[in-house]
Backbone as CSV, one residue per row, in Angstrom:
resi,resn,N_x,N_y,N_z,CA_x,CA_y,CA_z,C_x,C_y,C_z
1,UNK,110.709,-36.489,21.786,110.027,-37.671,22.341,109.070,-37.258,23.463
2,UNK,109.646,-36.779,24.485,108.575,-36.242,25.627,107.572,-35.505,24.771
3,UNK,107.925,-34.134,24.181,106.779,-33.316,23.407,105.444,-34.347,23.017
4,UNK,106.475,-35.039,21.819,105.016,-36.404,21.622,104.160,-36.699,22.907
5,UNK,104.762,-37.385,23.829,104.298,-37.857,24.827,103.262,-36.704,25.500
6,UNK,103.793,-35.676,25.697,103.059,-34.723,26.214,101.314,-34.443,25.352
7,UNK,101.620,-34.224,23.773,100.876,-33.844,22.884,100.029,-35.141,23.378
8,UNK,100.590,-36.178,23.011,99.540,-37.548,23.149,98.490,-37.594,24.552
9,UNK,98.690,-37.228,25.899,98.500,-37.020,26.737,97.509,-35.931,26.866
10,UNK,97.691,-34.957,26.146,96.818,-33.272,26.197,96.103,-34.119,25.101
11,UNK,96.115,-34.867,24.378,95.040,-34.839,23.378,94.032,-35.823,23.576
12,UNK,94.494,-36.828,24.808,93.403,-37.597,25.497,92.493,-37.082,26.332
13,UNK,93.234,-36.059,26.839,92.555,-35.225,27.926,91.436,-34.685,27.464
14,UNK,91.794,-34.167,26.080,90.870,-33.328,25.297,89.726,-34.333,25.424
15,UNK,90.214,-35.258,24.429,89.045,-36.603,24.109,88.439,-36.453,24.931
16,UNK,88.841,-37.178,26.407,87.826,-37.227,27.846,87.105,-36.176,28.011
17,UNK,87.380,-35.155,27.828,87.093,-33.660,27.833,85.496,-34.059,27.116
18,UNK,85.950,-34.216,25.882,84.810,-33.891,25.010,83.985,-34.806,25.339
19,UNK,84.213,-35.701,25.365,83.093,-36.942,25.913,82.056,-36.300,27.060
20,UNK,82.988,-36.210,28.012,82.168,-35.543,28.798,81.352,-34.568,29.091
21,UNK,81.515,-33.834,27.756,81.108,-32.254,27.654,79.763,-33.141,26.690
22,UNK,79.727,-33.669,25.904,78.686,-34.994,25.380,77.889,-35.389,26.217
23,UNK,78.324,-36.324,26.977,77.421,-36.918,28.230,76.875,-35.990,28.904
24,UNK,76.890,-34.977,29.214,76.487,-33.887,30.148,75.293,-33.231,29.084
25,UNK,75.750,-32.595,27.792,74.579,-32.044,27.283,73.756,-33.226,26.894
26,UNK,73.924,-34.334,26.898,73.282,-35.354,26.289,71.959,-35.276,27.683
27,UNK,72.617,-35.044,28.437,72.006,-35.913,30.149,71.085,-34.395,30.068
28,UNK,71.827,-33.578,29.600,70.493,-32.031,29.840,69.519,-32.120,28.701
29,UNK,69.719,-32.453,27.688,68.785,-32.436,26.340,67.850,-33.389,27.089
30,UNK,68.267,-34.271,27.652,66.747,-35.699,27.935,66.307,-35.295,29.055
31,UNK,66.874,-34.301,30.357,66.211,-33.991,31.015,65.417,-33.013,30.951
32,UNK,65.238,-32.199,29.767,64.470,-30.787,28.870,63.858,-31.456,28.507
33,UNK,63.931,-33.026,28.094,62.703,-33.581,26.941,61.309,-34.104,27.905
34,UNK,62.699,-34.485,28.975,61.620,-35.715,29.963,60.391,-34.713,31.034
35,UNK,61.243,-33.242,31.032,60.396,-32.259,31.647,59.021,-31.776,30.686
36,UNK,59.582,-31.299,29.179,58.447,-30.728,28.630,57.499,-31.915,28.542
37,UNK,57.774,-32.825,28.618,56.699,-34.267,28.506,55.936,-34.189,29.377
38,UNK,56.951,-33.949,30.475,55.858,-34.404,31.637,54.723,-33.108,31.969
39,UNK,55.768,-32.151,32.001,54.529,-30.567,31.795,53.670,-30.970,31.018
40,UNK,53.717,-31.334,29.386,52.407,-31.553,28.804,51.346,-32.758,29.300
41,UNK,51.936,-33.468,29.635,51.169,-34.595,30.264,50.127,-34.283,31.714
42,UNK,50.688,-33.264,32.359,50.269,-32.713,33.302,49.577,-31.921,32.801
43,UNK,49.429,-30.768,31.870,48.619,-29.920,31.115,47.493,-30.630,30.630
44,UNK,47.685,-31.463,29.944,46.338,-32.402,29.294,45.614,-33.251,30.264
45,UNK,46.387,-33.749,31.409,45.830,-34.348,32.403,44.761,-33.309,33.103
46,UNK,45.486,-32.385,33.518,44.804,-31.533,34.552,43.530,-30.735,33.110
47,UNK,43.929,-30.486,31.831,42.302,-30.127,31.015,41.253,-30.923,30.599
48,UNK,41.288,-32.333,30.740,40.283,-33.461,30.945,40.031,-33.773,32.670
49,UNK,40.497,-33.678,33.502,40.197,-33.418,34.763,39.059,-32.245,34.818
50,UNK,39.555,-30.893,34.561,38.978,-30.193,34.483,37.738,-29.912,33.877
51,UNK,37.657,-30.489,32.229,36.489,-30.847,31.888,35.407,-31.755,32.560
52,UNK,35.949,-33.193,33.003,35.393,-33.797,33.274,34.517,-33.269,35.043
53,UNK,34.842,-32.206,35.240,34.425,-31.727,36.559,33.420,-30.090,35.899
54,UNK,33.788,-30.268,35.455,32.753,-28.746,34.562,31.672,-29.808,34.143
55,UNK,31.398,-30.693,33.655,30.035,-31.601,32.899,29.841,-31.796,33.626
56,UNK,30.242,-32.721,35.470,29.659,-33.312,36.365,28.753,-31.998,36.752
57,UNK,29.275,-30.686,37.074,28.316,-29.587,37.596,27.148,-29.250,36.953
């Protein structure tokens, strides 16, 4: 009976475990996405900036 209890207990832990090990790479994958975005956005920003200051000369 305890064993059960125990097993049942270690295997929630796990669960929570994994969830969290989820939420965490989840939270790093969108912060890799939300970075390369914004780098490119900044890249294309700053090469029409740039153009647009090469034609004014």
């Amino acid at each position: 009976m305890t064993l059960l209890l125990i097993l049942l207990i270690k295997s929630k832990l796990l669960r929570v475990k994994m969830s969290l090990l989820g939420s965490v790479i989840g939270l790093i994958l969108l912060t890799g996405f939300l970075l390369s975005t914004g780098l490119l956005t900044l890249v294309a920003g700053g090469a029409v900036a740039y153009g647009v200051n090469q034609n004014k000369a």
